[in-house]
N, CA, C and O atoms as a Tinker XYZ file with bonds, in Angstrom:
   448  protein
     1  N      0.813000   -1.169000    0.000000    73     2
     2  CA     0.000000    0.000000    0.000000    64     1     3
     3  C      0.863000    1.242000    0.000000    63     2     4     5
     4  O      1.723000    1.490000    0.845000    81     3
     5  N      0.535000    2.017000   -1.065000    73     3     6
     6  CA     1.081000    3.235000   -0.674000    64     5     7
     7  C      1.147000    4.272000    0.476000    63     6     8     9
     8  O      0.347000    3.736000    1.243000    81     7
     9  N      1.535000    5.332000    1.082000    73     7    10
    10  CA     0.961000    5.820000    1.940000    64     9    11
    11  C      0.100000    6.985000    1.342000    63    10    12    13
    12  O      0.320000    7.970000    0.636000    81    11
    13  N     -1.426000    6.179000    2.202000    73    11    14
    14  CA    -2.705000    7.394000    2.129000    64    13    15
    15  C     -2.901000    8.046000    3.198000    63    14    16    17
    16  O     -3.455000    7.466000    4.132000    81    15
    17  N     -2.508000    9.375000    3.327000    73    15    18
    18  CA    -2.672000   10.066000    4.306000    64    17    19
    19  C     -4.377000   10.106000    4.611000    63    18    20    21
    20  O     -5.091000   10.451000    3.670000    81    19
    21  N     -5.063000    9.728000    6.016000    73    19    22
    22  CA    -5.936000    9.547000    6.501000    64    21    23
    23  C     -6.665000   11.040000    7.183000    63    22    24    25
    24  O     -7.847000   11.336000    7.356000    81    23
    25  N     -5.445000   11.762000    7.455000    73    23    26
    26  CA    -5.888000   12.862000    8.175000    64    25    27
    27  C     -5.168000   14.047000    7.876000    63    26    28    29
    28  O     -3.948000   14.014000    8.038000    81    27
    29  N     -5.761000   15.197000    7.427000    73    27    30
    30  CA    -4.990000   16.680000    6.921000    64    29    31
    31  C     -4.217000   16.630000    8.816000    63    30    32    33
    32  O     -4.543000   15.822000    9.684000    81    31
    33  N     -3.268000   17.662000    8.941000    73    31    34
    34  CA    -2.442000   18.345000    9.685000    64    33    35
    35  C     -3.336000   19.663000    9.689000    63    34    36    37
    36  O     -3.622000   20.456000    8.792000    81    35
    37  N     -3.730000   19.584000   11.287000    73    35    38
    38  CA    -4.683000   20.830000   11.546000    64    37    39
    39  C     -3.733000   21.927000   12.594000    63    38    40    41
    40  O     -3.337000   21.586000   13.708000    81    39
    41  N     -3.513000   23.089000   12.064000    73    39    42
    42  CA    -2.644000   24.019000   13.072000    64    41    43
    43  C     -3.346000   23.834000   14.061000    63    42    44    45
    44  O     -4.411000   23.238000   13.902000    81    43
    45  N     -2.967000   24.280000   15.345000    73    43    46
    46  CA    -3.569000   24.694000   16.619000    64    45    47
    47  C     -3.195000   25.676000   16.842000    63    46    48    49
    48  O     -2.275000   26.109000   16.148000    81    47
    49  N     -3.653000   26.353000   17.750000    73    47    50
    50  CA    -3.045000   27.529000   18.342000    64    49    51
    51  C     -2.230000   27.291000   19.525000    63    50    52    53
    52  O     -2.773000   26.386000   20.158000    81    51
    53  N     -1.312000   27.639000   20.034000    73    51    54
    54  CA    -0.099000   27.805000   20.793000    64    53    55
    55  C     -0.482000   27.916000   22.126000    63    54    56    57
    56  O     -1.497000   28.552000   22.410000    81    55
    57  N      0.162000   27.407000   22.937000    73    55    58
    58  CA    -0.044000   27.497000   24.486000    64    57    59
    59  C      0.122000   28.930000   24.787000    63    58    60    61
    60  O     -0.905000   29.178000   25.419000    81    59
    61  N      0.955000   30.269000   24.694000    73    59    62
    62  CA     1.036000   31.262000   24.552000    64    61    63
    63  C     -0.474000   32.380000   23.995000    63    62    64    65
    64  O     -0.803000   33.462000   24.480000    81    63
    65  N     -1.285000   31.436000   22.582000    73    63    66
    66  CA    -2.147000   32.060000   22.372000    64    65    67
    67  C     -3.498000   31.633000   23.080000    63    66    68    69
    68  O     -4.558000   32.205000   22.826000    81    67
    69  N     -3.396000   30.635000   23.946000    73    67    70
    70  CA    -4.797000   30.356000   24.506000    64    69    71
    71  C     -4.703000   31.096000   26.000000    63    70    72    73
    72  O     -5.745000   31.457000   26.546000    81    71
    73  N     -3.137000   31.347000   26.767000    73    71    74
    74  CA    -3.344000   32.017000   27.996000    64    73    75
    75  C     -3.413000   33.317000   27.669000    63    74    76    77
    76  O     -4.009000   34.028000   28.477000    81    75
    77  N     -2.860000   33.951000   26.475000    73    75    78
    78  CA    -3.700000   35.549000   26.058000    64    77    79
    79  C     -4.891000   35.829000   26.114000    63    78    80    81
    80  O     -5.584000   36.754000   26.536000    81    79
    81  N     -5.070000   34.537000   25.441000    73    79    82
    82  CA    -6.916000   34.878000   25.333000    64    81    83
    83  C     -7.765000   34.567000   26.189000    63    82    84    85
    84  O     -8.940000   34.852000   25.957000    81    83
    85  N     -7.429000   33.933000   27.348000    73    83    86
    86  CA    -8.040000   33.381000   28.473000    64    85    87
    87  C     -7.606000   34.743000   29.601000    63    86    88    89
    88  O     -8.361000   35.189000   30.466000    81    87
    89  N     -6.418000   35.149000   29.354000    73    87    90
    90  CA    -6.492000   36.753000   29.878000    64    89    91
    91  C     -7.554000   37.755000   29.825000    63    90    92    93
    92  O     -8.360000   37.982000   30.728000    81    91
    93  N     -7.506000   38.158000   29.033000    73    91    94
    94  CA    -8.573000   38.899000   27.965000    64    93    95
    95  C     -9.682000   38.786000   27.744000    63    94    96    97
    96  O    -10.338000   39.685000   27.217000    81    95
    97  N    -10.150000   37.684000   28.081000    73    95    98
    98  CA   -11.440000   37.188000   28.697000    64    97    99
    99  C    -11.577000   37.502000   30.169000    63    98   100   101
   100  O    -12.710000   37.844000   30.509000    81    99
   101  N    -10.706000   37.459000   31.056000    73    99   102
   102  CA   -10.915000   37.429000   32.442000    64   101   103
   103  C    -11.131000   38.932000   32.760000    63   102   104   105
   104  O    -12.073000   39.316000   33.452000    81   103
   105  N    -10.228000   39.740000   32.229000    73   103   106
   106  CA   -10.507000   40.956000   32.423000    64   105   107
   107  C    -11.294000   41.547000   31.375000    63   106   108   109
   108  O    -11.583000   42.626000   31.893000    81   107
   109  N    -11.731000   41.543000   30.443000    73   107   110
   110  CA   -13.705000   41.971000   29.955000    64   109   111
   111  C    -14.593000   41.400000   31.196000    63   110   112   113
   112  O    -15.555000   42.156000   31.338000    81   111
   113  N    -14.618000   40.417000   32.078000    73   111   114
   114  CA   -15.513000   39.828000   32.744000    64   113   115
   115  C    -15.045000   40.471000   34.192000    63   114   116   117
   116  O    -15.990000   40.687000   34.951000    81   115
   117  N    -13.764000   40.802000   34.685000    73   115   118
   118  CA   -13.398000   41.428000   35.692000    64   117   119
   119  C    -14.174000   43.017000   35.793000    63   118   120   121
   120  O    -14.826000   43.336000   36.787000    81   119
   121  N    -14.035000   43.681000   34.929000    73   119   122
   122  CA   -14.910000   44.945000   34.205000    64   121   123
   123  C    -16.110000   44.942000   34.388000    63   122   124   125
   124  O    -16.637000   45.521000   35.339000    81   123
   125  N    -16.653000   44.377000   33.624000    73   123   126
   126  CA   -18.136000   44.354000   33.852000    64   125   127
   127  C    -18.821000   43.963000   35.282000    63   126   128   129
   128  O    -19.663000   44.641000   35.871000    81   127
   129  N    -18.297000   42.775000   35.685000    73   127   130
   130  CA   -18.630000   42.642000   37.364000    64   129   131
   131  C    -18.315000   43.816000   38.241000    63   130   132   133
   132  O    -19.234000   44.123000   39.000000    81   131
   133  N    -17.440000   44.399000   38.297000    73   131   134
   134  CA   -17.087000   46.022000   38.924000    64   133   135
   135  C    -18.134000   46.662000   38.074000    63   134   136   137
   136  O    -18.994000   47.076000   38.852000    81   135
   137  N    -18.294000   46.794000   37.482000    73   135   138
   138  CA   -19.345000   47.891000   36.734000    64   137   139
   139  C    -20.923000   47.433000   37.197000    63   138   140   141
   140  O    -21.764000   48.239000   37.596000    81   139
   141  N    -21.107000   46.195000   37.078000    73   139   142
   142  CA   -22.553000   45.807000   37.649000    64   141   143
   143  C    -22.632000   45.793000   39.281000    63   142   144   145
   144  O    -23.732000   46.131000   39.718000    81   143
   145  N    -22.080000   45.605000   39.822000    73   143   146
   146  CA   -21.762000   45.730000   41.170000    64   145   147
   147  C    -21.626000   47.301000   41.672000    63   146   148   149
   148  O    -22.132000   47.624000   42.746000    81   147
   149  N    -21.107000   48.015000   41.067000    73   147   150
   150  CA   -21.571000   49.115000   41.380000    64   149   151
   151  C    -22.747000   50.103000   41.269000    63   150   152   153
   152  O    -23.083000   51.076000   41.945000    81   151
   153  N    -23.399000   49.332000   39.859000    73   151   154
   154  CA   -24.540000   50.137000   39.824000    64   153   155
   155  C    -25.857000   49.450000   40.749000    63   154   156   157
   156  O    -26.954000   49.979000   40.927000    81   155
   157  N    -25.425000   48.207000   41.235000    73   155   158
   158  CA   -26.502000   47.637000   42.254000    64   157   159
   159  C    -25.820000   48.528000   43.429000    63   158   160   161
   160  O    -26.603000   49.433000   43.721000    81   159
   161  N    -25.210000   48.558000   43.827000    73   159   162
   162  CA   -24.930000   49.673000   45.257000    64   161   163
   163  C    -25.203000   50.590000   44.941000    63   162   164   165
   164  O    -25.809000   50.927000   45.958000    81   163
   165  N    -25.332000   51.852000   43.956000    73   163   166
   166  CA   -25.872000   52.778000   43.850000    64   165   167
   167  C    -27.410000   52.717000   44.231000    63   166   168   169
   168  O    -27.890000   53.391000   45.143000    81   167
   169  N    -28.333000   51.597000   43.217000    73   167   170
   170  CA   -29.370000   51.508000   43.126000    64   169   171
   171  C    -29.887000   51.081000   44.488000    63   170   172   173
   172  O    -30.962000   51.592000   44.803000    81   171
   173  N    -29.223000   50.079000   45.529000    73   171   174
   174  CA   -29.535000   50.296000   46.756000    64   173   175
   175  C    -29.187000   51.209000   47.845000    63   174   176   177
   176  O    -30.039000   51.510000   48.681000    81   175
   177  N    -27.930000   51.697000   47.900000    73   175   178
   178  CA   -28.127000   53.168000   48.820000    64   177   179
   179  C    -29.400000   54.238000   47.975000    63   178   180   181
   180  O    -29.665000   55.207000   48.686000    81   179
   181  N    -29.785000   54.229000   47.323000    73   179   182
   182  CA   -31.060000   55.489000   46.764000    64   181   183
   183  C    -32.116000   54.626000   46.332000    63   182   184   185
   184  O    -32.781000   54.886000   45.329000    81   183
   185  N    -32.350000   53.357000   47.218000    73   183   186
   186  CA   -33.752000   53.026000   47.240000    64   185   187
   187  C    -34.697000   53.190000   48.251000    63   186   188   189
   188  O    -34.231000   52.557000   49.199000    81   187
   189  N    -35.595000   53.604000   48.537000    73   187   190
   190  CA   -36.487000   54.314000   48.915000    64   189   191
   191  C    -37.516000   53.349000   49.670000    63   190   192   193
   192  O    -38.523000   53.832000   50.186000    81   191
   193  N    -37.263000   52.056000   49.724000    73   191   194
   194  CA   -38.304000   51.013000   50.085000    64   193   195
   195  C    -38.734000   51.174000   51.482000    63   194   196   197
   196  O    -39.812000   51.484000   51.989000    81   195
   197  N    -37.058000   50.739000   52.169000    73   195   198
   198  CA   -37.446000   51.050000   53.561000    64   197   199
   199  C    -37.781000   52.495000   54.508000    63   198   200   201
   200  O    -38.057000   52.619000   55.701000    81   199
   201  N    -37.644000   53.367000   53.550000    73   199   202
   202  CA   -38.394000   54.403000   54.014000    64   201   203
   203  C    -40.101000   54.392000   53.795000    63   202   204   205
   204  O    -40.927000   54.790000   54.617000    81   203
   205  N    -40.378000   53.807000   52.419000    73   203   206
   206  CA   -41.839000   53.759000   52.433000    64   205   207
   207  C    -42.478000   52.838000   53.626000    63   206   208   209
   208  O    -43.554000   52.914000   54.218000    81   207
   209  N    -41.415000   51.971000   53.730000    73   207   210
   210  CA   -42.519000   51.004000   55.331000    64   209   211
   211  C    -42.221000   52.085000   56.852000    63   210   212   213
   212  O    -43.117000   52.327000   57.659000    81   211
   213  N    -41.282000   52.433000   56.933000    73   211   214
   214  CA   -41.401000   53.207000   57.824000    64   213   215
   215  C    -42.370000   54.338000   57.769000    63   214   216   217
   216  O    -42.853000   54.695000   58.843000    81   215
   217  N    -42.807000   55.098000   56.428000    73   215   218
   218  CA   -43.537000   55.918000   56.768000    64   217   219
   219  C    -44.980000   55.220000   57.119000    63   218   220   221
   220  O    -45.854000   55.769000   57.789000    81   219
   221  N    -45.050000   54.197000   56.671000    73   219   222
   222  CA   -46.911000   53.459000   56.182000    64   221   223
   223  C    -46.861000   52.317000   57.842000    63   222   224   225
   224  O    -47.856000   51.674000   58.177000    81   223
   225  N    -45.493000   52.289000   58.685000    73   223   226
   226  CA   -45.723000   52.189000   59.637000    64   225   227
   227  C    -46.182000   53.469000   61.055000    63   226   228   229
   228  O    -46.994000   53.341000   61.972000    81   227
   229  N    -45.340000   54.546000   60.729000    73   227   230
   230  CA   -45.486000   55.817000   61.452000    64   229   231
   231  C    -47.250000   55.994000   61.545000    63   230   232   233
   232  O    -47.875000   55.968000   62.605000    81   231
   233  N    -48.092000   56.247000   59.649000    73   231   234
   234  CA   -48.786000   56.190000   59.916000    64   233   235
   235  C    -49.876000   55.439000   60.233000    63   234   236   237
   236  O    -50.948000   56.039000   60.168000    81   235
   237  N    -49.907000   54.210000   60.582000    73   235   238
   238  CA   -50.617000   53.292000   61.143000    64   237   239
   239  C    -50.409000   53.810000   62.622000    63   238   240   241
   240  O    -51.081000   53.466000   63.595000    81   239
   241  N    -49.541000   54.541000   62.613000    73   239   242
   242  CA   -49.522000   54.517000   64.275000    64   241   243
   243  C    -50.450000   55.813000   64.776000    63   242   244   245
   244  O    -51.128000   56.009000   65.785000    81   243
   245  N    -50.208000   56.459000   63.803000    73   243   246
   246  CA   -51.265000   58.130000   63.808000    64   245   247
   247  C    -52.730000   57.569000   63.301000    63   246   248   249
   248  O    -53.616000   58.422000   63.331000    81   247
   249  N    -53.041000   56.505000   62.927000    73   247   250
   250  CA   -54.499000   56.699000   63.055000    64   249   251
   251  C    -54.739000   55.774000   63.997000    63   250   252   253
   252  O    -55.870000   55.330000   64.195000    81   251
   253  N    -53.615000   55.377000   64.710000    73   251   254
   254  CA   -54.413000   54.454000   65.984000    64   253   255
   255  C    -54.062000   54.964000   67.616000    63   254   256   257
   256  O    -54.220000   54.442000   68.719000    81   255
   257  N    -53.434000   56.432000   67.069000    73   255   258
   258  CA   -53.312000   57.315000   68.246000    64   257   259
   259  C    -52.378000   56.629000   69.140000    63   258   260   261
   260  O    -52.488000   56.636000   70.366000    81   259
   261  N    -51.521000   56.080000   68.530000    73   259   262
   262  CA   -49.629000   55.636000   68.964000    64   261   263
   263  C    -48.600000   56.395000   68.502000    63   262   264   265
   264  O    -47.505000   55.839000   68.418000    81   263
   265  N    -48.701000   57.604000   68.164000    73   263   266
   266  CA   -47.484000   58.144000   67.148000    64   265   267
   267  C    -47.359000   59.818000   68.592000    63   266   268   269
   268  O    -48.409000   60.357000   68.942000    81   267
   269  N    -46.617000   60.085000   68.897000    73   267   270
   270  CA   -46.223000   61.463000   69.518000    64   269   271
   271  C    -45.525000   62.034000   68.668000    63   270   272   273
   272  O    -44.523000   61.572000   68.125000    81   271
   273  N    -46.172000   63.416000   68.447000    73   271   274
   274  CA   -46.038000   64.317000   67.321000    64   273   275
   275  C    -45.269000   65.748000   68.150000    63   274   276   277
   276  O    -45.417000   66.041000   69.336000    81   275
   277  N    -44.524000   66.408000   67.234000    73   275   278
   278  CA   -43.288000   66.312000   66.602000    64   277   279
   279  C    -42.749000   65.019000   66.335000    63   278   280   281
   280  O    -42.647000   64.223000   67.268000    81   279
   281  N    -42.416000   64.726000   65.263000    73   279   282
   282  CA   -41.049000   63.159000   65.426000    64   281   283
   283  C    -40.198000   63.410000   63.792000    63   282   284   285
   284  O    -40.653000   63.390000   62.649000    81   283
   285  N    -39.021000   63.604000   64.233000    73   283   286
   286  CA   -38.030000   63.423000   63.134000    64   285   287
   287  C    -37.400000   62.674000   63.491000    63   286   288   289
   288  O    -36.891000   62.763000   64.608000    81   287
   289  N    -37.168000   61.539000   62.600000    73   287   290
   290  CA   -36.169000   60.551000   62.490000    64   289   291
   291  C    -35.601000   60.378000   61.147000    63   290   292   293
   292  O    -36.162000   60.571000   60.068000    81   291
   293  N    -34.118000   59.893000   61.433000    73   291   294
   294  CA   -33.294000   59.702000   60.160000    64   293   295
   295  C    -33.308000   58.142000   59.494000    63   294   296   297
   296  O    -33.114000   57.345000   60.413000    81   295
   297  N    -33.464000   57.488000   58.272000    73   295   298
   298  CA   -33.229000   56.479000   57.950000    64   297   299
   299  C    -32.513000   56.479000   56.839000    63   298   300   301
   300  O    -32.890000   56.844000   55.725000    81   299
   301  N    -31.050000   55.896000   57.276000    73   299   302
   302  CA   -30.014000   56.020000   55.912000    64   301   303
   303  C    -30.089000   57.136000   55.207000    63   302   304   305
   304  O    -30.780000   57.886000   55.897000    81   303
   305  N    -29.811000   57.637000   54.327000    73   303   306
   306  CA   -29.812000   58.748000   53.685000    64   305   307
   307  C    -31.100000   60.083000   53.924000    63   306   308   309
   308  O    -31.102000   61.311000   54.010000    81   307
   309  N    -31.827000   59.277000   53.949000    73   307   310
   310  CA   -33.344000   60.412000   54.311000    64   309   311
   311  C    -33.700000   60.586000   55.916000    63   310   312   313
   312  O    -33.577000   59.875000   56.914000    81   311
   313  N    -34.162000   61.790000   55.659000    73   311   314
   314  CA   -34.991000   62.399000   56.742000    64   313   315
   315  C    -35.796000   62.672000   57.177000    63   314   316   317
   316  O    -35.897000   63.898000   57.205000    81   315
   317  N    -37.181000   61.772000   57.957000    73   315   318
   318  CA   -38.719000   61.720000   57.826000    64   317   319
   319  C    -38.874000   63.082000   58.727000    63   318   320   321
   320  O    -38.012000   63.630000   59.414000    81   319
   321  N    -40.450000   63.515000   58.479000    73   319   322
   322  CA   -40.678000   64.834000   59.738000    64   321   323
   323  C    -42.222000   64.609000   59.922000    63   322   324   325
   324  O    -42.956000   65.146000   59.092000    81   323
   325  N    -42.692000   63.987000   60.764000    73   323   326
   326  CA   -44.077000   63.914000   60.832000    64   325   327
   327  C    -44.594000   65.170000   62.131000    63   326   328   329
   328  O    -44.144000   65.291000   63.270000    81   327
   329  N    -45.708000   65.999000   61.421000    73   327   330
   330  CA   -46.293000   66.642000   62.293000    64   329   331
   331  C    -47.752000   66.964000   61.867000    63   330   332   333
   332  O    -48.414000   67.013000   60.830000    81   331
   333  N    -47.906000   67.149000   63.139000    73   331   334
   334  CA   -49.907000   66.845000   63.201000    64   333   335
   335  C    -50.362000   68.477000   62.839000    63   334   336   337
   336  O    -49.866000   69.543000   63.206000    81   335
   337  N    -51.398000   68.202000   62.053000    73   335   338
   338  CA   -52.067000   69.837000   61.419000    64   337   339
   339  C    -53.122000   69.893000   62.121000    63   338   340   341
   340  O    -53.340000   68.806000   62.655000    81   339
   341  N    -54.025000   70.827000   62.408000    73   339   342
   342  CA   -55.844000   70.634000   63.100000    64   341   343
   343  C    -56.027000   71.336000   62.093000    63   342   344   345
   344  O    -55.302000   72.249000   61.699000    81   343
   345  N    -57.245000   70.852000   61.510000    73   343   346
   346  CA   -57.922000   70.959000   60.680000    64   345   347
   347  C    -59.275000   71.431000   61.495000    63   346   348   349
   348  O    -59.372000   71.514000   62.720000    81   347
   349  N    -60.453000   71.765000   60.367000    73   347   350
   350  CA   -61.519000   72.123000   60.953000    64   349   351
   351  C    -62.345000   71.374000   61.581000    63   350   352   353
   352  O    -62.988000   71.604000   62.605000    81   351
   353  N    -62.280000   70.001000   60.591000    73   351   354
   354  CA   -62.981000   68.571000   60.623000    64   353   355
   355  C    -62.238000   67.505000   61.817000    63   354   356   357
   356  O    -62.657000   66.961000   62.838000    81   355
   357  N    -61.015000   67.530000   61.149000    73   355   358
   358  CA   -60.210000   66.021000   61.306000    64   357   359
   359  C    -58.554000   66.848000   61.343000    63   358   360   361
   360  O    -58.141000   67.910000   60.877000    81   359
   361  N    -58.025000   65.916000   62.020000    73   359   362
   362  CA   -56.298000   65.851000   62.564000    64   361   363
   363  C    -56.150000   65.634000   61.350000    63   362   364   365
   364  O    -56.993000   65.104000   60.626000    81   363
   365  N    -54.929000   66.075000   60.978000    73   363   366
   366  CA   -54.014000   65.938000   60.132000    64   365   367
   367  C    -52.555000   65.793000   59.957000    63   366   368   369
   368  O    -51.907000   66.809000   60.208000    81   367
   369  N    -51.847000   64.661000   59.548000    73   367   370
   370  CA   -51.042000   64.379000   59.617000    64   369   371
   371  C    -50.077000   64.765000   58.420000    63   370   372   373
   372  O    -50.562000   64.584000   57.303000    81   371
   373  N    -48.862000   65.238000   58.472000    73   371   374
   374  CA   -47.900000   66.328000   57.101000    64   373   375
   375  C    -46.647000   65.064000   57.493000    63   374   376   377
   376  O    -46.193000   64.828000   58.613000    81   375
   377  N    -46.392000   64.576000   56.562000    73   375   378
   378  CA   -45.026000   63.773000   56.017000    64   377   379
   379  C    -44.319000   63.974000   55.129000    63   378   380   381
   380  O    -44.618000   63.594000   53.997000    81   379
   381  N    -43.261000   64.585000   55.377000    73   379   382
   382  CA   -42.375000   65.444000   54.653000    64   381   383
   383  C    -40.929000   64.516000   54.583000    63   382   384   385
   384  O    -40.220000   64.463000   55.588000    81   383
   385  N    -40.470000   63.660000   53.100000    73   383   386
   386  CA   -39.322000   62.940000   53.126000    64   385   387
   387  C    -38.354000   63.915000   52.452000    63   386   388   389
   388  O    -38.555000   64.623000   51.465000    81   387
   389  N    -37.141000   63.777000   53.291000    73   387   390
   390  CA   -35.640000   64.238000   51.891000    64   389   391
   391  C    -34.747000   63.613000   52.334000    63   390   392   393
   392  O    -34.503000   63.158000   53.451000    81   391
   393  N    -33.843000   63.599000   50.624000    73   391   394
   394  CA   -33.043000   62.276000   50.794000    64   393   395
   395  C    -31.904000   63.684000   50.867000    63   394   396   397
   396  O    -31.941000   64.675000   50.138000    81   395
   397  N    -30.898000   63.386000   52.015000    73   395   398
   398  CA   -30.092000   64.221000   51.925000    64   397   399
   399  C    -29.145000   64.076000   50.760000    63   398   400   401
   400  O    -28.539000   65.112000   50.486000    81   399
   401  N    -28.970000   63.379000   50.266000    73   399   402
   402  CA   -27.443000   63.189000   48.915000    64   401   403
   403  C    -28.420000   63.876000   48.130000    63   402   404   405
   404  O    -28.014000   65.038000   48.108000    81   403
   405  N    -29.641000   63.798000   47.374000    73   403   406
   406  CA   -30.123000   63.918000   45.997000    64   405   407
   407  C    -30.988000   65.184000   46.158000    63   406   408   409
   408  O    -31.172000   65.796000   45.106000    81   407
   409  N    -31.578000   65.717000   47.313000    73   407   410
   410  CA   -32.266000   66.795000   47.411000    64   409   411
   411  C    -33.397000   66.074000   47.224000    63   410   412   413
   412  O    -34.256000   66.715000   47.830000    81   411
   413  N    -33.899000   65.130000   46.750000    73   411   414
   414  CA   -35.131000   64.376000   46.760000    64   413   415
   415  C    -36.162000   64.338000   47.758000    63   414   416   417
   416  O    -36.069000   63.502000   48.657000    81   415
   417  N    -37.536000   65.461000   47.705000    73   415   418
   418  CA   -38.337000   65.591000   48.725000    64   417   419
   419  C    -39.678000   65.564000   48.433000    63   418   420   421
   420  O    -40.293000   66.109000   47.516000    81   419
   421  N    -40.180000   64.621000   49.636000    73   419   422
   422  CA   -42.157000   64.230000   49.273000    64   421   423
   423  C    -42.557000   64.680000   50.417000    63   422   424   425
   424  O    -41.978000   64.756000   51.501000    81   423
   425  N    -44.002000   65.086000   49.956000    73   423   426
   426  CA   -44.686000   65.692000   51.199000    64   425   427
   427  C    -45.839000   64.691000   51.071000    63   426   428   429
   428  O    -45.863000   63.934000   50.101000    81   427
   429  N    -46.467000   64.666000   51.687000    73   427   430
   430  CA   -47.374000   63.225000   52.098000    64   429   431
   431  C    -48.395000   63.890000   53.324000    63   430   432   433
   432  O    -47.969000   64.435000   54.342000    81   431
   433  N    -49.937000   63.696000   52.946000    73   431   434
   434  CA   -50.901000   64.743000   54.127000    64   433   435
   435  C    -51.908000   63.168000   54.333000    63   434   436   437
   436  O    -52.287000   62.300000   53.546000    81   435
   437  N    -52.008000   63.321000   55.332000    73   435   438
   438  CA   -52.966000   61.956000   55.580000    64   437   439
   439  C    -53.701000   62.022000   57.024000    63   438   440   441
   440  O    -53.271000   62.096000   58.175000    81   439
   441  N    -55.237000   61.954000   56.352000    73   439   442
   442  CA   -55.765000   62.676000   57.503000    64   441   443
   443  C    -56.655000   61.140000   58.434000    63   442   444   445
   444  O    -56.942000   60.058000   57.923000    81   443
   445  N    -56.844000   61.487000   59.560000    73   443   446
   446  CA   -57.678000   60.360000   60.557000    64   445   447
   447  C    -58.459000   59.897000   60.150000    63   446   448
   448  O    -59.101000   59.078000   60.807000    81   447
């Protein structure tokens, strides 16, 4: 038999070119994890959640005549201010939020 070559000779790439590129991969993926990771810490220091239960707890407490008025309290970045209005009818309650970093401020009236 003559010789029939059975199989072409396939280059590979080089031990040199697969730890480049396995570099280069690690850091595109090093990048982006720092980059997503930071914008979830942004997005949780300036989320606003646990201030909404604190306020929707405060006022559960003002219509069940548990809340002593004046009350400022701080939660993480913001600053709640609950104070009672008299009205002609009905008490009234003024909830005033600001987030100190963003200037971000709600006023909130909720009456008995």
């Amino acid at each position: 038999m003559v010789g029939i070559k059975l199989f072409k000779k396939i280059s590979a790439s080089s031990l040199v070119e697969a730890l480049v590129s396995t570099v280069i991969i690690m850091i595109v993926f090093g990048i982006t994890i720092l980059s997503i990771s930071n914008l979830l810490e942004r997005k949780i220091k300036s989320s606003s959640f646990s201030v909404e239960q604190e306020v929707n707890k405060q006022i559960y407490f003002f219509k069940n005549n548990k809340l002593e008025l004046p009350l400022t309290t701080e939660k993480g970045n913001w600053l709640l201010e609950f104070e009672r209005e008299l009205n002609i009818q009905d008490t009234l309650l003024t909830v005033t939020v600001k987030n100190q970093i963003s200037s971000m401020n709600s006023t909130y009236k909720v009456y008995k």
